[in-house]
C-alpha positions in Angstrom: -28.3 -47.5 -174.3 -25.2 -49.5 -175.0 -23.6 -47.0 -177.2 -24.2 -43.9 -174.4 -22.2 -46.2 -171.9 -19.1 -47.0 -174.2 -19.2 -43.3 -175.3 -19.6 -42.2 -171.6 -16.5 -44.8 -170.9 -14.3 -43.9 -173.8 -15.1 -39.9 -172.3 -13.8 -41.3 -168.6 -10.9 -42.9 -170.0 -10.0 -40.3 -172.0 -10.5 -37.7 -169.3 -8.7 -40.0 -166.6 -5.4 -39.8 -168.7 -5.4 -36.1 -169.3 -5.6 -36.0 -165.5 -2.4 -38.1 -165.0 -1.0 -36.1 -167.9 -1.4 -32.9 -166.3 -0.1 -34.7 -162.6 3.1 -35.5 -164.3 3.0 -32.5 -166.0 3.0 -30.0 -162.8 5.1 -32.6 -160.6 7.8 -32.2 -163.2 7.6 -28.3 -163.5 7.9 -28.4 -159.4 10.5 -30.5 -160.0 12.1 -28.1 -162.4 11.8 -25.1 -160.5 13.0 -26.5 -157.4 16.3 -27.4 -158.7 16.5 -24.5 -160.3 15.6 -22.2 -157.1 15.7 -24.2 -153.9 14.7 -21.3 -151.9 11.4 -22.4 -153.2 11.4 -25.5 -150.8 10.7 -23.0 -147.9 7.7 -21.4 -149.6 6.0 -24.4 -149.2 
């Protein structure tokens, strides 16, 4: 029982970082293409 919860926690953790990871990830594309084309801003 113990070792399902620390492998179900070490699974959350894991899967909670690849989430911020691929936040940052699409914030900073955004970011990118913005600058890069600012006539995005009015498509959004």
């Amino acid at each position: 029982m113990v070792m399902m919860v620390q492998r179900f926690h070490l699974i959350m953790s894991v899967y909670v970082v690849d989430c911020k990871a691929i936040c940052c990830c699409l914030i900073f594309l955004h970011i990118t293409l913005v600058s890069y084309n600012p006539s995005l801003w009015h498509n959004l």
